[in-house]
N, C-alpha and C positions, 0 to 999 in steps of 0.2 A: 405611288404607294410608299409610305416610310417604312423602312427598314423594324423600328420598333418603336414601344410607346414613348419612351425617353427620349429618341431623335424625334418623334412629331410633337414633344414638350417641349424640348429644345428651341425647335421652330416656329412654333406657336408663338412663344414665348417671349423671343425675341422682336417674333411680329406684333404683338402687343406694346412691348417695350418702345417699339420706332413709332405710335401712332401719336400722328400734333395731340389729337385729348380723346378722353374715352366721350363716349356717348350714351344718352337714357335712352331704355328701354320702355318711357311709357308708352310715345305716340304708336310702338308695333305690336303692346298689349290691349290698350284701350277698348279694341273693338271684338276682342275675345275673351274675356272676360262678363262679360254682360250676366251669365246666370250661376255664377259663382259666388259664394259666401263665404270659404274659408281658405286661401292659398300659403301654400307654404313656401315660404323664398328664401331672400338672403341678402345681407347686405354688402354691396358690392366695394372693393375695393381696389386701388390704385388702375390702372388703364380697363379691369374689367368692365365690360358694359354695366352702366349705372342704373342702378335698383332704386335711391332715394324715391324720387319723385315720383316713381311705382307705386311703394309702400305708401307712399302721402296719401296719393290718389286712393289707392286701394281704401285707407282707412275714412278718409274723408266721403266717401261713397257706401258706408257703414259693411265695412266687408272685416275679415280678423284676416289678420295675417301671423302665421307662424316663424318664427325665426331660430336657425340652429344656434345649439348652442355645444361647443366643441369640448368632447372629455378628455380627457388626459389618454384615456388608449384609446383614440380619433374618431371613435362612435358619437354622433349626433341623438344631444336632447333635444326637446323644442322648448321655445316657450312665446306666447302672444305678445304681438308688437304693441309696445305702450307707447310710441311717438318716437321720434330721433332723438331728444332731448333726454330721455329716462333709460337710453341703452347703457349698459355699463360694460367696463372691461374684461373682455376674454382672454382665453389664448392667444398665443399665437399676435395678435394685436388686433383680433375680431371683435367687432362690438356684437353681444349681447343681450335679448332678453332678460331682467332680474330675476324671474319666474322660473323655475325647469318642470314643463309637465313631463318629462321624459320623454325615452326614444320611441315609445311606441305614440306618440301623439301624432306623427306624421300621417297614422292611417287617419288620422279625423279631418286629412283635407279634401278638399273638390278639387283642386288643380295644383301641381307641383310645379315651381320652374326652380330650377335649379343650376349650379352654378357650371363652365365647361370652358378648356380650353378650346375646341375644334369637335365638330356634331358631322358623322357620315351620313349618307343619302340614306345608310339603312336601320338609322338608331344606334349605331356605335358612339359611345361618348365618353371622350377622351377628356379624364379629369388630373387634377395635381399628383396624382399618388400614391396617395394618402390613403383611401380604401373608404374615408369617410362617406362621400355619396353612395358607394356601391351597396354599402350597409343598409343606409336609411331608406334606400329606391326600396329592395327586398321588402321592406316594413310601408309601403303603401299599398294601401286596398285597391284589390284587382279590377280595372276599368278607369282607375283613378288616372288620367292624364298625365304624362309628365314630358314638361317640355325643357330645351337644355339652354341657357341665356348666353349668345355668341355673336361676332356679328358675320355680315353676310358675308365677308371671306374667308370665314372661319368653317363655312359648311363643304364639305369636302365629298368626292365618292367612295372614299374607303378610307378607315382606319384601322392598324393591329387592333387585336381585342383578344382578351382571354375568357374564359368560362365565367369567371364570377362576376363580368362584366353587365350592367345592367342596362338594357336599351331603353332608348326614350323615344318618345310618338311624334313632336317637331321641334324645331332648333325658334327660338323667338328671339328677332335679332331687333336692332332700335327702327327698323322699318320693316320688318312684316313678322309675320307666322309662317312658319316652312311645313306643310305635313312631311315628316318621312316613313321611306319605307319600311317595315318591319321583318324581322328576322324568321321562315316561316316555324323555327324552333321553337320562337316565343308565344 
């Protein structure tokens, strides 16, 4: 168990930093996905597990995909993915949706995956620190799925968590789907 959230970022962190390249996440979504129309994601950056060829796929198999879009006080808009080529510049150095249907468009999805440094056995998910995801999870429709994009060493038996902390239902890494447990709080 880590001592706190900042040492299991810390180590995270660094453990992303040492890997040869990051890796896509399509071929451990492909086959979960099948009766979904609208998922809400993200576009991945530097060693996080790679979302591109996700979003391809997703759009090219006529599905929408929602993409955040990061406010100044780190609340997520959304807005519908127009292709890779029509994203524009964010904060922070995130590409963008041009569109913002706002924060509450996240409830209009069927499946969330969203972004995690390290996912516990029991839906603890340990993000940047930013408070941004813990927001938007809150603002998805109850039943809505949410899984957390990590790869398989990154699934861990415990992690700190605090109360505003939002659990998630499995970790989806570049080779599978993980169910995890859930908190019986939740």
């Amino acid at each position: 168990m880590f001592p706190s959230k900042a040492a299991a970022r810390q180590y995270f962190l660094g453990a992303r930093r040492a890997r040869p390249h990051a890796e896509d996440l399509l071929s451990g979504a492909q086959q979960q996905v099948q009766d979904v129309r609208r998922v809400a994601l993200y576009v991945s950056m530097g060693a996080e597990p790679q979302t591109g060829a996700l979003i391809d796929w997703l759009l090219a198999t006529g599905r929408e995909v929602l993409l955040p879009i990061l406010y100044a006080d780190n609340d997520l808009g959304w807005g519908i993915a127009p292709g890779a080529a029509d994203l524009v510049p964010g904060r922070l150095g995130l590409s963008e949706p041009p569109v913002d249907l706002g924060s509450d468009a996240i409830a209009t999805a069927d499946l969330v995956i969203c972004p995690a440094l390290a996912v516990a056995r029991d839906g603890v998910r340990l993000g940047r620190g930013g408070g941004s995801y813990d927001r938007a999870l809150a603002r998805v429709r109850p039943g809505t799925p949410i899984w957390a994009a990590v790869y398989d060493t990154e699934v861990v038996e415990a992690l700190p968590s605090d109360a505003h902390d939002h659990l998630v239902d499995a970790a989806l890494t570049p080779n599978r789907l993980i169910p995890l447990r859930r908190s019986v709080d939740d």
